[in-house]
N, C-alpha and C positions, 0 to 999 in steps of 0.2 A: 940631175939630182932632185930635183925639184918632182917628178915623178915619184920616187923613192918616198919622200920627204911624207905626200900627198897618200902613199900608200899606208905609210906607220900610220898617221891621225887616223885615216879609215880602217882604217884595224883596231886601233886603241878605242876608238869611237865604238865600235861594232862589239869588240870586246866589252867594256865598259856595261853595254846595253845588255847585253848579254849576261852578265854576272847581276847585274839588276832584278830582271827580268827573274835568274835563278832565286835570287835572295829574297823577291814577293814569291815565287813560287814555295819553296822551304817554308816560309812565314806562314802560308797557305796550309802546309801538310803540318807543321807543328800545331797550328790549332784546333786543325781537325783532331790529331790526336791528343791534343788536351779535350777536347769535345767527346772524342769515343771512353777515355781514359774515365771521364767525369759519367758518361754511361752507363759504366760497366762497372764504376763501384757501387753505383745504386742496382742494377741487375743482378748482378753476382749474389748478394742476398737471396733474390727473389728464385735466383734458381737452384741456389744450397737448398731451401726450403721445400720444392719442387721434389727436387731430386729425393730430400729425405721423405718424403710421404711416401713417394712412389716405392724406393726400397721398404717402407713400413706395410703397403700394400702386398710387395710380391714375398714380404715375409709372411705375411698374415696367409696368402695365398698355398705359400710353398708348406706352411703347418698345417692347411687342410689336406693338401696330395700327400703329407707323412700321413695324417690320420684313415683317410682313404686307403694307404697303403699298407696301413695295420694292417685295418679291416680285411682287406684280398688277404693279407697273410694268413687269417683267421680263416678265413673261408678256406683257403688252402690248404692248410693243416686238417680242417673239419671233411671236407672232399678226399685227402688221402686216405685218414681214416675211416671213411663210409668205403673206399675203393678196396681197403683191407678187409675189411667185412665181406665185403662183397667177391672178393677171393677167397675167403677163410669160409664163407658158406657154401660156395660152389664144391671146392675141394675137401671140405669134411662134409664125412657119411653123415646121412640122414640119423639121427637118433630115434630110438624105437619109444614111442610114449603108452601109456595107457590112462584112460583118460576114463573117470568116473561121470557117474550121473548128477553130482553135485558139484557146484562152483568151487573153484579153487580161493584158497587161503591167499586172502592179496595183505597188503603193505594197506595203512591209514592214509584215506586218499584215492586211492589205488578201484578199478570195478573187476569185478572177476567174473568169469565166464567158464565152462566146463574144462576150458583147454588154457587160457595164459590169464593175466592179469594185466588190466590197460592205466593205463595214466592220462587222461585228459588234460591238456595246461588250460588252464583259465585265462578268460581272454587279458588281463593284466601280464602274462606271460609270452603272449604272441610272439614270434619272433621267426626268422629267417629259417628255410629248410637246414642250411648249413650247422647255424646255430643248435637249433633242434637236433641234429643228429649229436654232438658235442653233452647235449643236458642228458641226451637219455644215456649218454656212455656213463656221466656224470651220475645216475641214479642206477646202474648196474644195468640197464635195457636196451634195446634196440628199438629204431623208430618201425613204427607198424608198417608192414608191406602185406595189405590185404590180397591173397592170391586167390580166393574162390569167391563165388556170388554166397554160400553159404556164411565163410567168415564177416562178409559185410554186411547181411542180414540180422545177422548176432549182435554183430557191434553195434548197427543203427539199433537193434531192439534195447539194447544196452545205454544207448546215448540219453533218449528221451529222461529216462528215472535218474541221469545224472548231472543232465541240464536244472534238474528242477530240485535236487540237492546245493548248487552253486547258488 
């Protein structure tokens, strides 16, 4: 019996040490998470604040790719419209003109030449090919497509007297 006896102490012993040993262990991890706990109230702030700028940024971001987005849409619409043109003059017949020895009656603004009337923009006007095709539909015209060295003869001799009217 006395073996037996010797067994229970060293077990009770062993036990004992044991739950010990666990209960500094636990004490250990409970302050650590009183420590991370005490961290992360002060963090937490710091990264709600983070967080909100960055969302502040990829709005600000995401309002330029809308405006950019316009824009292509803009151009797209102006592109379709130069592409109808560009169908609608291949497919209609040539019109038969007859064409005097005197400058044609332009529009205030406007220079006139034996055969059409030009629009020059001023350079406050400058603006994108796209754009450009959209103002002249906007004023009842088409943007100039010089096809002969004659017509761009004409217009350069035409440009200089109205460079120097602006």
């Amino acid at each position: 019996m006395y073996p037996i006896y010797t067994f229970i102490v060293v077990f009770l012993l062993i036990n004992i040490t044991y739950q010990q040993s666990v209960s500094q262990e636990r004490k250990q991890e409970f302050c650590k998470a009183a420590q991370t706990n005490d961290v992360l109230e002060e963090v937490l702030p710091l990264i709600r604040r983070y967080l909100e700028t960055e969302s502040e940024i990829c709005r600000q971001r995401m309002d330029g790719v809308n405006a950019k987005l316009g824009a292509l849409e803009t151009e797209l619409e102006a592109t379709k419209i130069h592409i109808k043109e560009l169908k609608e003059a291949t497919t209609t017949p040539a019109l038969t003109t007859t064409t005097s020895n005197g400058p044609l009656e332009c529009d205030s603004g406007w220079i006139s030449s034996p055969e059409k009337c030009y629009y020059v923009s001023s350079s406050s006007e400058k603006t994108g090919w796209d754009s450009a095709i959209v103002r002249c539909i906007d004023l009842g015209a088409k943007l100039v497509e010089i096809k002969t060295d004659e017509e761009a003869s004409s217009i350069m001799n035409l440009l200089p007297g109205y460079k120097a009217m602006n």
